[in-house]
N, C-alpha and C positions, 0 to 999 in steps of 0.2 A: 589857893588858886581856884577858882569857879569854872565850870564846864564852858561857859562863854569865850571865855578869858582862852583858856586851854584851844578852843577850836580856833578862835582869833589869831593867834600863833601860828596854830599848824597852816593855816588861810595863808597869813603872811610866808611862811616856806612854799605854798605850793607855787604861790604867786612869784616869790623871788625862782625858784624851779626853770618853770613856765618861762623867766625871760631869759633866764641862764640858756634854756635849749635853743631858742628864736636868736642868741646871738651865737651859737654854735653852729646853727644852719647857716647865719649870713655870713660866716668864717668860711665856710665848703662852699659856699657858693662863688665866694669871692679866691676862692684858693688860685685862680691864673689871674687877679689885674689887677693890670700894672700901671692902669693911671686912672687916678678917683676923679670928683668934681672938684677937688683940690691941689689935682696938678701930678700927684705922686703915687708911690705904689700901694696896696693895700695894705695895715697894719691890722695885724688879729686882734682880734676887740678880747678882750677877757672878764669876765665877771668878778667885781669883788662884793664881798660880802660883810653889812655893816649892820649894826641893831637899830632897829626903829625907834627912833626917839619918842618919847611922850608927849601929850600939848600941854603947856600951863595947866589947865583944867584938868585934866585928869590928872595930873602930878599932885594939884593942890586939895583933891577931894580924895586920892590916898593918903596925903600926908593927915589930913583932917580925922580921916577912919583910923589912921596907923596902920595899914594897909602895909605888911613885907612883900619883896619883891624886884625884881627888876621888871622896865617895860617890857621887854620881850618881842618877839616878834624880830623879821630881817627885813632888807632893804636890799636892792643889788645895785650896784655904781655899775658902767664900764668904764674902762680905761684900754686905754692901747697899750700892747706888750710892746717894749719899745728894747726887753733883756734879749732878747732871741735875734739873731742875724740875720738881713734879707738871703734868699737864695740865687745866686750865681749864676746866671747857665748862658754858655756862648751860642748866640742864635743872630749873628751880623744882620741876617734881613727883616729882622724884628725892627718896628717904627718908634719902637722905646730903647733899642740899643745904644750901649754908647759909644765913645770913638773905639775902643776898644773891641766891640761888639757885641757885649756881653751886655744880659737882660735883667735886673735886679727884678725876683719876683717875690710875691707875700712870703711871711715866714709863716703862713700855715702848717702845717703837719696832718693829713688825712688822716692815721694813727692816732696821732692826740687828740684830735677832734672829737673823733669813734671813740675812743676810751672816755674822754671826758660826759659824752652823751650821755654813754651808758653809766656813766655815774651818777647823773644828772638825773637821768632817770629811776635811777631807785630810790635815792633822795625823795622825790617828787611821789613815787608808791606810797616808799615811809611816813613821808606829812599824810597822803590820804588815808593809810592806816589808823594813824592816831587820831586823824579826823573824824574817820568811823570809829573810832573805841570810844571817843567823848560823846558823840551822839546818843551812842546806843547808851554809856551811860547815865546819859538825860534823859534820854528813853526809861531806862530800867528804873529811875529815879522817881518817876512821875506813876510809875506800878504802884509803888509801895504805900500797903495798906495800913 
């Protein structure tokens, strides 16, 4: 694997990071509503996490070198958490209650949120770690007499 290659990678984690956190703030931010542009309550977005597929081209000019490897590098999807149960809560004079009274709200968790951030965030250290370790070993590469 080449110093390129390698930073290319850690690039792609910080980036998948990066939107992993942007969808964990619009989860907190949205943790009280209870009606989208689509009619219904908010559902927690979640990140999943897939490999970067290769293009034709660079598939066919490793296959040509014999080039080992997978492509490497991540991708993030979202998808709504659809496993977790909205939250309950009896509040009649609410304009989204139902006959009942009760207020169907996001299944956020401000706990999970926080924990997941602060995941999210060292993850996102770690890619820049290895980001500075290939550097500098490009760096140190380019010394040698």
């Amino acid at each position: 694997m080449s110093i390129n290659r390698a930073m290319d990678i850690s690039v792609s984690g910080i980036l998948a990071e990066k939107a992993h956190m942007e969808l964990i703030a619009s989860n907190m931010a949205n943790i009280n509503t209870t009606r989208t542009q689509d009619g219904g309550v908010y559902k927690r977005k979640v990140a999943v996490y897939a490999e970067s597929p290769l293009s034709f081209e660079s598939q066919l000019s490793r296959a040509q070198k014999k080039l080992s490897g997978g492509p490497g590098g991540v991708l993030v999807k979202v998808v709504d958490d659809k496993a977790s149960p909205m939250q309950k809560v009896y509040n009649p004079g609410h304009p989204d209650a139902d006959v009942n009274g009760y207020v169907s709200l996001p299944n956020v968790s401000l706990a999970t949120e926080m924990t997941d951030l602060i995941y999210s965030s060292k993850l996102y250290e770690a890619n820049i770690t290895v980001f500075n370790a290939a550097k500098k070993m490009g760096q140190d590469a380019l010394q040698i007499q």
